[in-house]
mmCIF entry with sequence, helices, sheets and N, C-alpha, C, O atoms, coordinates in Angstrom:
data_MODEL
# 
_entry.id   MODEL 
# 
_entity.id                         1 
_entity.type                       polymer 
_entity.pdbx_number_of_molecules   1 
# 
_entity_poly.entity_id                      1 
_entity_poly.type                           'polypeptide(L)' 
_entity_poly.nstd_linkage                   no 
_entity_poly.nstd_monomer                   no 
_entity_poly.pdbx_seq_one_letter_code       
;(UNK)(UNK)(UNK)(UNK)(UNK)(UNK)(UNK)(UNK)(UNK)(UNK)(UNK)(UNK)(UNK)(UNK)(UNK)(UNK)
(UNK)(UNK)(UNK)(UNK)(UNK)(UNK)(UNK)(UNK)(UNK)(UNK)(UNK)(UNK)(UNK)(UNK)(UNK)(UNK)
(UNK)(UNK)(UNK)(UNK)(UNK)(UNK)(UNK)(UNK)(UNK)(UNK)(UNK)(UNK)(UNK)(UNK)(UNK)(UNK)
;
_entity_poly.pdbx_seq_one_letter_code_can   XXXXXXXXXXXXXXXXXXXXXXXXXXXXXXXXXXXXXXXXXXXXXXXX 
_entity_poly.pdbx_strand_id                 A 
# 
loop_
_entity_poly_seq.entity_id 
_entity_poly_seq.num 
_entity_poly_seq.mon_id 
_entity_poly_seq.hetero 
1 1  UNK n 
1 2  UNK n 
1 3  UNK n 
1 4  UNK n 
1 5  UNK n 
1 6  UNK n 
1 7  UNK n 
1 8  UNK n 
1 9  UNK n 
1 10 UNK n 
1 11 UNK n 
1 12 UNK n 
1 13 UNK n 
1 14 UNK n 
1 15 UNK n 
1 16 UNK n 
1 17 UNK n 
1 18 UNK n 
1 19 UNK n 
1 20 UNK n 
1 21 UNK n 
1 22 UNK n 
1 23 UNK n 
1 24 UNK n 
1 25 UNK n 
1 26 UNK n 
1 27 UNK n 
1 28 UNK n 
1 29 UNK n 
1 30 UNK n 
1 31 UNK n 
1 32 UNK n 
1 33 UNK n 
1 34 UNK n 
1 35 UNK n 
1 36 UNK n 
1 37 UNK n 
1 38 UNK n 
1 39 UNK n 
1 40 UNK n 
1 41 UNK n 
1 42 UNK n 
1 43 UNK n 
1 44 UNK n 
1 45 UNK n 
1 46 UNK n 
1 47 UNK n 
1 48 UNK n 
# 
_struct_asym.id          A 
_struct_asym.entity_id   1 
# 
loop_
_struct_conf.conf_type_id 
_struct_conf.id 
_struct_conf.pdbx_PDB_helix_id 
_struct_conf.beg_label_comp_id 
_struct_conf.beg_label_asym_id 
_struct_conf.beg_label_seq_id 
_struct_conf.pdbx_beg_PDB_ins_code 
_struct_conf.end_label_comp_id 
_struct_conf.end_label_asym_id 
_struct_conf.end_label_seq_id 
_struct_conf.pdbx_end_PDB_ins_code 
_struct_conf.beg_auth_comp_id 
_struct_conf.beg_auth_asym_id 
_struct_conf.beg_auth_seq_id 
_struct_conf.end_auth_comp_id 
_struct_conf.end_auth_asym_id 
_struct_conf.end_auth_seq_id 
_struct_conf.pdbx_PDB_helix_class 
_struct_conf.details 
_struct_conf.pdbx_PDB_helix_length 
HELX_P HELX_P1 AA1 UNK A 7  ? UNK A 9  ? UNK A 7  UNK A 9  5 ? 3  
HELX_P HELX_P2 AA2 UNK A 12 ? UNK A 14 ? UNK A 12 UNK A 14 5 ? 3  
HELX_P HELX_P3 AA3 UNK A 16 ? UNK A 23 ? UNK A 16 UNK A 23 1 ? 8  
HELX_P HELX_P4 AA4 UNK A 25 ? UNK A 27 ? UNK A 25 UNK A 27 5 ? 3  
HELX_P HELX_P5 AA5 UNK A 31 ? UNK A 42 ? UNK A 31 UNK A 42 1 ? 12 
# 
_struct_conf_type.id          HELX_P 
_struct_conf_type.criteria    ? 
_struct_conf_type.reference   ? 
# 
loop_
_atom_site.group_PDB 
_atom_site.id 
_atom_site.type_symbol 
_atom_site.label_atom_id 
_atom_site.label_alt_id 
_atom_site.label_comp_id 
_atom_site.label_asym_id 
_atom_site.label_entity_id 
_atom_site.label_seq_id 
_atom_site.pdbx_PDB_ins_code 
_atom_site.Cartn_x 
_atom_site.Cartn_y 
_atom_site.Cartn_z 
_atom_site.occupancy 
_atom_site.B_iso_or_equiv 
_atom_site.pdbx_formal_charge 
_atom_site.auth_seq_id 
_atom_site.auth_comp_id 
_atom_site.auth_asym_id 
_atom_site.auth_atom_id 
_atom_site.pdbx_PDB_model_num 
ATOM 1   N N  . UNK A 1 1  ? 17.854 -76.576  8.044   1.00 0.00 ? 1  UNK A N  1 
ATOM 2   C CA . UNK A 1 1  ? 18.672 -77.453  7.236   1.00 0.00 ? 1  UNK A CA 1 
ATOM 3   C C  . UNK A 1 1  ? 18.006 -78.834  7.205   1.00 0.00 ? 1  UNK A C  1 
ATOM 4   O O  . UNK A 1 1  ? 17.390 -79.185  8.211   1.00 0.00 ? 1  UNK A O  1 
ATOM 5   N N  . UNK A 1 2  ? 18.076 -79.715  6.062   1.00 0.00 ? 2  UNK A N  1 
ATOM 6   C CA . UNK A 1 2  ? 16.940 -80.577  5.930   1.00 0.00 ? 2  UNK A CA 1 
ATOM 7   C C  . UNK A 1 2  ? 18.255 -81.905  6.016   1.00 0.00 ? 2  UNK A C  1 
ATOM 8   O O  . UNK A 1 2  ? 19.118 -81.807  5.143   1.00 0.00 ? 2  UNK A O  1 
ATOM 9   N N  . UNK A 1 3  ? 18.379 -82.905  6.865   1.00 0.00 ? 3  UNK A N  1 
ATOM 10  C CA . UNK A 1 3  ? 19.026 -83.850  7.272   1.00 0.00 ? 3  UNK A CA 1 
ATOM 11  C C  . UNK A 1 3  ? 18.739 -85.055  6.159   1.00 0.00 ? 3  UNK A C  1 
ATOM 12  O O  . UNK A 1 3  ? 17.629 -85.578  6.261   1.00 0.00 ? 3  UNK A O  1 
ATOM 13  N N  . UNK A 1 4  ? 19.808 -85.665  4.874   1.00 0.00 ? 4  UNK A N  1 
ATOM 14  C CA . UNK A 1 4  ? 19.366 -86.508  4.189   1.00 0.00 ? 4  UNK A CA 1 
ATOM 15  C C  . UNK A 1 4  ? 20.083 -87.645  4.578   1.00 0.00 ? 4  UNK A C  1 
ATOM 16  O O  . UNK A 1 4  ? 21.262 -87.328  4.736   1.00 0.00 ? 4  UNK A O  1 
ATOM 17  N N  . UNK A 1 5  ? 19.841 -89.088  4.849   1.00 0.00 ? 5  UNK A N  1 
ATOM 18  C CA . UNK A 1 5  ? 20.226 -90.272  4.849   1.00 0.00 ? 5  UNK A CA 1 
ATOM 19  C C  . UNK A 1 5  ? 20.595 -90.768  3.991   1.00 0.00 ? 5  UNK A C  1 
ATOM 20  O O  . UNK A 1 5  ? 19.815 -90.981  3.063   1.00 0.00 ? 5  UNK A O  1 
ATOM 21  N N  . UNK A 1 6  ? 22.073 -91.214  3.900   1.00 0.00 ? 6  UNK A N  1 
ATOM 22  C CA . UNK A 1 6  ? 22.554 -91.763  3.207   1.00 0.00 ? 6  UNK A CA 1 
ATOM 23  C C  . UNK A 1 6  ? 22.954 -93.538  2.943   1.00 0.00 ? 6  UNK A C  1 
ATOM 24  O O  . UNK A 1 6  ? 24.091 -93.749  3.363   1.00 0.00 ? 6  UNK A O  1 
ATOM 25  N N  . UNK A 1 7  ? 22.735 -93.962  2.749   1.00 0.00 ? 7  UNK A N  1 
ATOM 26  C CA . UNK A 1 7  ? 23.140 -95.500  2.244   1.00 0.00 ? 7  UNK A CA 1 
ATOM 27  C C  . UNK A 1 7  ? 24.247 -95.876  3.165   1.00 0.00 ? 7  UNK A C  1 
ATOM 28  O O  . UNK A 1 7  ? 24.109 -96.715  4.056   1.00 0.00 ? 7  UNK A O  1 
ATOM 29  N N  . UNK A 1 8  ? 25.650 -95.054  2.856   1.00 0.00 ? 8  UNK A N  1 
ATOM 30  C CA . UNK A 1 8  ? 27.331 -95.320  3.481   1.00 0.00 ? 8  UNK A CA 1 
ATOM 31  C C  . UNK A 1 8  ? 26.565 -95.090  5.025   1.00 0.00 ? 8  UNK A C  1 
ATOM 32  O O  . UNK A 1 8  ? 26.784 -95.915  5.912   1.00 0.00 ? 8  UNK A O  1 
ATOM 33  N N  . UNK A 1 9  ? 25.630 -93.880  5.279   1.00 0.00 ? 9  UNK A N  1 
ATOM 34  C CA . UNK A 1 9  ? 25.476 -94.033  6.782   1.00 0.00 ? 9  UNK A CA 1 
ATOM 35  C C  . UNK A 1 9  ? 24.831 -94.933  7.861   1.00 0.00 ? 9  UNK A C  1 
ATOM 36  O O  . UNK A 1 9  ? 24.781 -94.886  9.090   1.00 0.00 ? 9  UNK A O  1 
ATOM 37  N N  . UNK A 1 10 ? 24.427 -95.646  7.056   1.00 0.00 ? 10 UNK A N  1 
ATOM 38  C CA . UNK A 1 10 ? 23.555 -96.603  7.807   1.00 0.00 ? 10 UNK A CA 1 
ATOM 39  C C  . UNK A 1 10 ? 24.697 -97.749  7.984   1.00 0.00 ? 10 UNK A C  1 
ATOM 40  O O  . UNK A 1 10 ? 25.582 -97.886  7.139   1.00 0.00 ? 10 UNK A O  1 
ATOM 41  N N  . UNK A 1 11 ? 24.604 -98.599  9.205   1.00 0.00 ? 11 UNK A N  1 
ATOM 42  C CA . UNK A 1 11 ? 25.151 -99.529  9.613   1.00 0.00 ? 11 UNK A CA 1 
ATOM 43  C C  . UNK A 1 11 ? 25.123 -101.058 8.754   1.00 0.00 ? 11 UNK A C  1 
ATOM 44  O O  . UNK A 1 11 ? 24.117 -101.546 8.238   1.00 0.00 ? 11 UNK A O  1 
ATOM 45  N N  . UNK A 1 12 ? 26.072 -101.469 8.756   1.00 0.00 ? 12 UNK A N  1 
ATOM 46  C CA . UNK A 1 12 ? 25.969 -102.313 7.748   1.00 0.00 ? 12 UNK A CA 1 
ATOM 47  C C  . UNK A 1 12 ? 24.661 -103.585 7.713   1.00 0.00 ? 12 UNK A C  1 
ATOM 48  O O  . UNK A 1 12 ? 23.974 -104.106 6.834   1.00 0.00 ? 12 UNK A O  1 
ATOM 49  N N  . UNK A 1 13 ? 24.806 -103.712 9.263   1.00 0.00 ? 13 UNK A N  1 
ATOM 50  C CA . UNK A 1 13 ? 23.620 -104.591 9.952   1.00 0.00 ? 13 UNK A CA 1 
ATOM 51  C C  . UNK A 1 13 ? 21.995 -103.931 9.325   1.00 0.00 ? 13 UNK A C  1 
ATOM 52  O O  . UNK A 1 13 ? 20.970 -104.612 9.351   1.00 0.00 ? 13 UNK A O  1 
ATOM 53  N N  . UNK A 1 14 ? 22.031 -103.057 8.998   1.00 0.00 ? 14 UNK A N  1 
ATOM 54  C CA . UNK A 1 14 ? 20.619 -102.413 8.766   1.00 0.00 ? 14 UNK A CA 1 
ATOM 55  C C  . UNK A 1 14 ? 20.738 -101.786 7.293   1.00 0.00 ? 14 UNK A C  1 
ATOM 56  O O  . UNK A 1 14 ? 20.136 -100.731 7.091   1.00 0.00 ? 14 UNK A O  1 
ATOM 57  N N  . UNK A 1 15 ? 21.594 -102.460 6.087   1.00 0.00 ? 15 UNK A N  1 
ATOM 58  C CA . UNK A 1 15 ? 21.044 -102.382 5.158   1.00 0.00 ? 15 UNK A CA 1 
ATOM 59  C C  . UNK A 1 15 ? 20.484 -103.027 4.590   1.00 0.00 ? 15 UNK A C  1 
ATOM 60  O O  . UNK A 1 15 ? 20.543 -104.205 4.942   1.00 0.00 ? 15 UNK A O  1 
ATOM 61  N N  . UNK A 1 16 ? 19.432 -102.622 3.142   1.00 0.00 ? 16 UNK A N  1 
ATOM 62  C CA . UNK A 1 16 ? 18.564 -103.217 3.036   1.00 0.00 ? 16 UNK A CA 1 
ATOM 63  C C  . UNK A 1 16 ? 18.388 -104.737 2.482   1.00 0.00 ? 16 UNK A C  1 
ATOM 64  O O  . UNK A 1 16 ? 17.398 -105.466 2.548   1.00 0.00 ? 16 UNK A O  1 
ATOM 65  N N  . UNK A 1 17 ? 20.195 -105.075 1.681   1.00 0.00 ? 17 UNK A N  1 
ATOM 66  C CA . UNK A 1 17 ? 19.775 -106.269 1.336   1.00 0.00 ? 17 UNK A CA 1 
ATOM 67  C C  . UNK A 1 17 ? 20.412 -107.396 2.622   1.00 0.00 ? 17 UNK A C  1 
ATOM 68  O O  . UNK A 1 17 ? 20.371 -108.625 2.573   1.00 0.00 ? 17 UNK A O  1 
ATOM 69  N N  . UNK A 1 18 ? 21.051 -106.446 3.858   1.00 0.00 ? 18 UNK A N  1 
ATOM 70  C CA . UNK A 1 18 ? 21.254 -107.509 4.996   1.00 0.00 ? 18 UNK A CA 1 
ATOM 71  C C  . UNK A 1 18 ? 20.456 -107.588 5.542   1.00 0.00 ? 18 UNK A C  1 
ATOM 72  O O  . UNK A 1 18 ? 20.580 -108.500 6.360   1.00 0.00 ? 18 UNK A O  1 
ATOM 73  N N  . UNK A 1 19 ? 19.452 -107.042 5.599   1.00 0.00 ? 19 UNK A N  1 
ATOM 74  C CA . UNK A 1 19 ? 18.240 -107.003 6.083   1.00 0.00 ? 19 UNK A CA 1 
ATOM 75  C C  . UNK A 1 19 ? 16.919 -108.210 5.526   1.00 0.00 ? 19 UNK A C  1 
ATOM 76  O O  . UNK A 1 19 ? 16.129 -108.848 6.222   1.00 0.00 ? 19 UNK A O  1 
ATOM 77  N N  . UNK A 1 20 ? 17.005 -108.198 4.763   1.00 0.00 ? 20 UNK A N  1 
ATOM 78  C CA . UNK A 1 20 ? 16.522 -108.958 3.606   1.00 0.00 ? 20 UNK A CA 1 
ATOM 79  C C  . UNK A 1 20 ? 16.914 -110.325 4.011   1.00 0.00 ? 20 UNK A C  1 
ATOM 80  O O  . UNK A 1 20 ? 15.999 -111.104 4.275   1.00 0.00 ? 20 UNK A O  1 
ATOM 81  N N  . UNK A 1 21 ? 17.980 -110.681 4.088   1.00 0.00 ? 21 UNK A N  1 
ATOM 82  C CA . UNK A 1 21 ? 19.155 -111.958 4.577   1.00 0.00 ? 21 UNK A CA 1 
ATOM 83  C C  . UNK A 1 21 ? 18.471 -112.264 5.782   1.00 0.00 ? 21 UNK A C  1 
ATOM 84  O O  . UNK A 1 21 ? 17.737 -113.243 5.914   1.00 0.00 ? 21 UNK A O  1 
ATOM 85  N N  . UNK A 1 22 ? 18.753 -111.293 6.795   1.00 0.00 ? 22 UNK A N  1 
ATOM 86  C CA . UNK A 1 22 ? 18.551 -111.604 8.067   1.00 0.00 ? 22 UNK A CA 1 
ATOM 87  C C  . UNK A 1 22 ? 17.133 -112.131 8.604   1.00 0.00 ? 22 UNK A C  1 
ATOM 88  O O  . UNK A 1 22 ? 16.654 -113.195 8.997   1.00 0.00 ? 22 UNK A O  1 
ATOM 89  N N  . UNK A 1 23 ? 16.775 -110.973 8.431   1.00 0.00 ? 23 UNK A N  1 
ATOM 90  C CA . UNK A 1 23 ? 15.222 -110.405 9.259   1.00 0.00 ? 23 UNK A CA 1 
ATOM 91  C C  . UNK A 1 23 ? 14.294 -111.230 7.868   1.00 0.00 ? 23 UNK A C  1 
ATOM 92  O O  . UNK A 1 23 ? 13.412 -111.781 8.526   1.00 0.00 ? 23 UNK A O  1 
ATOM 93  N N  . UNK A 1 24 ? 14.065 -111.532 6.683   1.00 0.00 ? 24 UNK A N  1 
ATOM 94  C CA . UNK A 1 24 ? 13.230 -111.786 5.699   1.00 0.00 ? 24 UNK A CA 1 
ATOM 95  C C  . UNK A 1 24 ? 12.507 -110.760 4.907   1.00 0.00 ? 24 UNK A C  1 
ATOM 96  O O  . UNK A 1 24 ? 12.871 -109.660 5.324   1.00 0.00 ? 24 UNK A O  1 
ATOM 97  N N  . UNK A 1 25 ? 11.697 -110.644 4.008   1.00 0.00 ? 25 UNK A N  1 
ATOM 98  C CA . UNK A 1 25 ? 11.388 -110.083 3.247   1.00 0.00 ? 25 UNK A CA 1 
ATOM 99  C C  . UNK A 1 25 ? 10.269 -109.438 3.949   1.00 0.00 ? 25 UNK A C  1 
ATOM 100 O O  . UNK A 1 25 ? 10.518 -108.335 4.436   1.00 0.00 ? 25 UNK A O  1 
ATOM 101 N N  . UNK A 1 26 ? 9.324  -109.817 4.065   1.00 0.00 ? 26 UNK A N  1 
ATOM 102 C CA . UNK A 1 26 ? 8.611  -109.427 5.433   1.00 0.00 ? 26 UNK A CA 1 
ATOM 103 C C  . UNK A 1 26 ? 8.643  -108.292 6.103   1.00 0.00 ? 26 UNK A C  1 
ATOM 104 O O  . UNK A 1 26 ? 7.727  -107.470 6.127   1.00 0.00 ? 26 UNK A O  1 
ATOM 105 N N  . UNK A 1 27 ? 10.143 -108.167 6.912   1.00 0.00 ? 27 UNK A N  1 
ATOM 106 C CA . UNK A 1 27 ? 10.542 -107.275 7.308   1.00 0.00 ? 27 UNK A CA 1 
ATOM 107 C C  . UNK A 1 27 ? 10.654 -105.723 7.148   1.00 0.00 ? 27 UNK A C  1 
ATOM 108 O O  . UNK A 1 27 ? 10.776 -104.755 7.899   1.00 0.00 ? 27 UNK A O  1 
ATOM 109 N N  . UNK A 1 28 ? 10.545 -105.980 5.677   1.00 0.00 ? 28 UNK A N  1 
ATOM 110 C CA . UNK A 1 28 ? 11.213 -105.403 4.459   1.00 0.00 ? 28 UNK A CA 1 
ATOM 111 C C  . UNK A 1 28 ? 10.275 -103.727 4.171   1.00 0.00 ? 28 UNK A C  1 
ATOM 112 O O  . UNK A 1 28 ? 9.478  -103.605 5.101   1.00 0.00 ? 28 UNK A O  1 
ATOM 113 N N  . UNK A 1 29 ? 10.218 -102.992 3.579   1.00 0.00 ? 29 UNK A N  1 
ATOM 114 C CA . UNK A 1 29 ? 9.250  -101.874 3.195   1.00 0.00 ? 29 UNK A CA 1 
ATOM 115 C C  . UNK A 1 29 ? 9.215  -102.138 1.913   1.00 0.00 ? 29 UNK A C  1 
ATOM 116 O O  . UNK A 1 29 ? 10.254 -102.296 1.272   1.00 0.00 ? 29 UNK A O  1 
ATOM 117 N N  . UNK A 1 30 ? 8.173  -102.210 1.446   1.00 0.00 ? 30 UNK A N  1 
ATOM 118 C CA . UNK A 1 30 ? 8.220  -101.962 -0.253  1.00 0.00 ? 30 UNK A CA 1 
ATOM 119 C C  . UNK A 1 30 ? 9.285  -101.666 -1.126  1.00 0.00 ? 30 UNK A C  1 
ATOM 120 O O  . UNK A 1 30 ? 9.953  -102.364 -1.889  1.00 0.00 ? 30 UNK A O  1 
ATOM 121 N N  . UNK A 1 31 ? 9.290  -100.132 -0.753  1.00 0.00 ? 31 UNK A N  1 
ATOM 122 C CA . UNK A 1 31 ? 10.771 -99.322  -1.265  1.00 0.00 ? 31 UNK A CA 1 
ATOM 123 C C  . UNK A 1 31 ? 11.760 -100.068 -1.376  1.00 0.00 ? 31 UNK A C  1 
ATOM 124 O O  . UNK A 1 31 ? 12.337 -100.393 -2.413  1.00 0.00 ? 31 UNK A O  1 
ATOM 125 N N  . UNK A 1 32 ? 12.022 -100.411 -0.148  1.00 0.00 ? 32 UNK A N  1 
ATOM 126 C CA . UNK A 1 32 ? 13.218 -101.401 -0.059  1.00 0.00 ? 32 UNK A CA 1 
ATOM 127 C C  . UNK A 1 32 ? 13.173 -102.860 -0.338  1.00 0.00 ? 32 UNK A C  1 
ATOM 128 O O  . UNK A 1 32 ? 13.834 -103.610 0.382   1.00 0.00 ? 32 UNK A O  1 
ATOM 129 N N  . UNK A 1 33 ? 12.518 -103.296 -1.230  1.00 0.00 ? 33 UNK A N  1 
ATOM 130 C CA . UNK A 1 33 ? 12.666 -104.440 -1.825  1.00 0.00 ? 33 UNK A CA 1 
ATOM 131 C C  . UNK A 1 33 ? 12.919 -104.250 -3.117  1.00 0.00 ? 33 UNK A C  1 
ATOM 132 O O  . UNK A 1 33 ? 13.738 -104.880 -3.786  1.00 0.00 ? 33 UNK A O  1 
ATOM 133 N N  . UNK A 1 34 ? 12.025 -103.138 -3.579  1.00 0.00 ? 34 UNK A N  1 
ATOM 134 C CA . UNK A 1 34 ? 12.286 -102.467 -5.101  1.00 0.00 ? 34 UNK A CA 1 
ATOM 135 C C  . UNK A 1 34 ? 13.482 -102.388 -5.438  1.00 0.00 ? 34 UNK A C  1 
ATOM 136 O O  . UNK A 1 34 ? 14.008 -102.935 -6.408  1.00 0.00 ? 34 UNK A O  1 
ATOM 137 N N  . UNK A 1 35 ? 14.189 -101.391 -4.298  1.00 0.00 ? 35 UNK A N  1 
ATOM 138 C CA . UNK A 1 35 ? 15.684 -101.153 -4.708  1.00 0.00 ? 35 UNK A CA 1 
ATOM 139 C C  . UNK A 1 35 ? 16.473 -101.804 -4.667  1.00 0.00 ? 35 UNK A C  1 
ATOM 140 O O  . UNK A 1 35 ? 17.381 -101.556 -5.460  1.00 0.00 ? 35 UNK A O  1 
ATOM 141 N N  . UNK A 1 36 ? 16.664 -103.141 -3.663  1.00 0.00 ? 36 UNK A N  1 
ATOM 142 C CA . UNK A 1 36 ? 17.246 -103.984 -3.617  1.00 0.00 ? 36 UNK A CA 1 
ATOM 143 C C  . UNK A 1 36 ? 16.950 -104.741 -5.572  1.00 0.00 ? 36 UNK A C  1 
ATOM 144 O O  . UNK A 1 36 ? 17.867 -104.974 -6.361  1.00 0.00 ? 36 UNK A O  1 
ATOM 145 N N  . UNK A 1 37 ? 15.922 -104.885 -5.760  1.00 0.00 ? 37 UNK A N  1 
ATOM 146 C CA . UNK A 1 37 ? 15.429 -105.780 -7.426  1.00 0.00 ? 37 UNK A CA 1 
ATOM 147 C C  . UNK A 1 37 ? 15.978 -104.847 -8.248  1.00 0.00 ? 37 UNK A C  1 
ATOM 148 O O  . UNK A 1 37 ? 16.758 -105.405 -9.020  1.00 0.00 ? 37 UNK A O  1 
ATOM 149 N N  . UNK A 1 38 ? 15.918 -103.715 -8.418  1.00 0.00 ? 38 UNK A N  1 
ATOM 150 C CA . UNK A 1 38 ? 16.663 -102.647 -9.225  1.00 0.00 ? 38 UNK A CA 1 
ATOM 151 C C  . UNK A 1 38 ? 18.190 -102.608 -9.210  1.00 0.00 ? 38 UNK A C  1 
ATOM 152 O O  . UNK A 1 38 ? 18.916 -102.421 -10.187 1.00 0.00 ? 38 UNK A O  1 
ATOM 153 N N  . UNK A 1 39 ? 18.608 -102.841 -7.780  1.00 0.00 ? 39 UNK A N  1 
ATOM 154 C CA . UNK A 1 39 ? 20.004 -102.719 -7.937  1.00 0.00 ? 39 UNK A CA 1 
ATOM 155 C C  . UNK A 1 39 ? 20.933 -104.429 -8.567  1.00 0.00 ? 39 UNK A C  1 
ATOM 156 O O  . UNK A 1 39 ? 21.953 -104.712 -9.196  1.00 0.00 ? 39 UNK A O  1 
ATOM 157 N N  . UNK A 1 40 ? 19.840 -105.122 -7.932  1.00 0.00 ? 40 UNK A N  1 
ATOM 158 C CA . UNK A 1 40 ? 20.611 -106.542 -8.771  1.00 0.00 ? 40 UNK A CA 1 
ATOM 159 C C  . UNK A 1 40 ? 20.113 -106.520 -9.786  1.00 0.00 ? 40 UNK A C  1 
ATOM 160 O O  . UNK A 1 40 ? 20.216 -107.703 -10.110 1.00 0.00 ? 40 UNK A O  1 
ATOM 161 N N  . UNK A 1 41 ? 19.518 -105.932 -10.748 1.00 0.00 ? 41 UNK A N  1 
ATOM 162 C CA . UNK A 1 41 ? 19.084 -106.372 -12.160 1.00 0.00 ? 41 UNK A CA 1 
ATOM 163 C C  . UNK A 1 41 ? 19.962 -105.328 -12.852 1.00 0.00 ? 41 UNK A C  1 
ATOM 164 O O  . UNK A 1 41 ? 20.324 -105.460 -14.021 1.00 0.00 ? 41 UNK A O  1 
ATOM 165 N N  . UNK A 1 42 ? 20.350 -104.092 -11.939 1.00 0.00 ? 42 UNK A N  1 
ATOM 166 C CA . UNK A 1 42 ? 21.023 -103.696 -13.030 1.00 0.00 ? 42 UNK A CA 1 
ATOM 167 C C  . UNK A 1 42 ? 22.891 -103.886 -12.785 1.00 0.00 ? 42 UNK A C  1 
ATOM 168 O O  . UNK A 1 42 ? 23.719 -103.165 -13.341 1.00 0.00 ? 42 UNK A O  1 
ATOM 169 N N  . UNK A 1 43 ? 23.128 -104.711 -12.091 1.00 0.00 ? 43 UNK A N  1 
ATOM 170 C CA . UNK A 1 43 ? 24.096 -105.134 -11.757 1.00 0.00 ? 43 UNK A CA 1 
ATOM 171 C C  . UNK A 1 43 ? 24.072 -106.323 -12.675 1.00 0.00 ? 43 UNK A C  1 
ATOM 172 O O  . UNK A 1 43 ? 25.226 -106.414 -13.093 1.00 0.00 ? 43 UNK A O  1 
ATOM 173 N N  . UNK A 1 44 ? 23.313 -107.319 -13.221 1.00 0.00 ? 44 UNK A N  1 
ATOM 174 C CA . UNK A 1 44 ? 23.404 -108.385 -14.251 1.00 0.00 ? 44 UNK A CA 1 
ATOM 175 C C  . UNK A 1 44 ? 23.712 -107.632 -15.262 1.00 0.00 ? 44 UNK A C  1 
ATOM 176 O O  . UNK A 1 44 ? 24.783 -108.130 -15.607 1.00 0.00 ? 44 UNK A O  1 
ATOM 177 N N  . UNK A 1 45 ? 23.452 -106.547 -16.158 1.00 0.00 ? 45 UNK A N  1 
ATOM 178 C CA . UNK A 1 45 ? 23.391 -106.134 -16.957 1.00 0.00 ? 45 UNK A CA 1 
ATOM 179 C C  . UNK A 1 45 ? 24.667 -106.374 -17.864 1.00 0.00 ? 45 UNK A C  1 
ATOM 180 O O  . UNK A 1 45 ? 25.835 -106.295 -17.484 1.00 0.00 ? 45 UNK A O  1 
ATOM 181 N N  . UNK A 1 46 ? 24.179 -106.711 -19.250 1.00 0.00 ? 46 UNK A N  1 
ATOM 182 C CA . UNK A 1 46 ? 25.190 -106.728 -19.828 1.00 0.00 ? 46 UNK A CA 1 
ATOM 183 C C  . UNK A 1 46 ? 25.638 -105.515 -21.234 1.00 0.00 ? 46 UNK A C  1 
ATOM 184 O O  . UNK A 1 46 ? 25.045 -105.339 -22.298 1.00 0.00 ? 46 UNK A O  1 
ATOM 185 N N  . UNK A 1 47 ? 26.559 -105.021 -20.839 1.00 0.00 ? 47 UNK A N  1 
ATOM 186 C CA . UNK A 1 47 ? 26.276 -103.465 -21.446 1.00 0.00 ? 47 UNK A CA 1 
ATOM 187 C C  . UNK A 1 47 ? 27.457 -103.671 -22.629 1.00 0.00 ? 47 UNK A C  1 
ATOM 188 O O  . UNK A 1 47 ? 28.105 -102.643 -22.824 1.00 0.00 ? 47 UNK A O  1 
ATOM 189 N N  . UNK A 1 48 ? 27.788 -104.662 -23.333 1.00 0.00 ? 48 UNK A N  1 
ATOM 190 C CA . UNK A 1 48 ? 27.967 -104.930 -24.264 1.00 0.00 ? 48 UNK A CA 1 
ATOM 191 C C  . UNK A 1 48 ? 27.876 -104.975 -25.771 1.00 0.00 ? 48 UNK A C  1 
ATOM 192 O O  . UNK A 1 48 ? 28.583 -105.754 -26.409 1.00 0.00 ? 48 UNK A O  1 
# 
C-alpha cells in the first residue's frame, strides 16, 4: 500500500507558506515555493 501525504496532515507549524514566514525562503524546496506562487495567484484571480 503506497502511503500519500496530505496537506490537512501536516502540522500547521510545517506548512509550506508557515514555513516560508518562519524559517525564510531559503528554507524552502523549490516545489514548495512554486506552490505556495500558484496558490496565491490563483487565489487573486478574478473570475469575473
Amino acid at each position: 500500500m503506497t502511503y500519500t501525504l496530505r496537506i490537512v496532515d501536516i502540522p500547521v507549524s510545517e506548512a509550506p507558506r508557515e514555513r516560508l514566514l518562519t524559517k525564510g525562503a531559503n528554507n524552502l524546496a523549490t516545489a514548495e515555493l512554486i506552490a505556495i506562487l500558484l496558490l496565491k495567484s490563483s487565489l487573486n484571480l478574478n473570475y469575473s
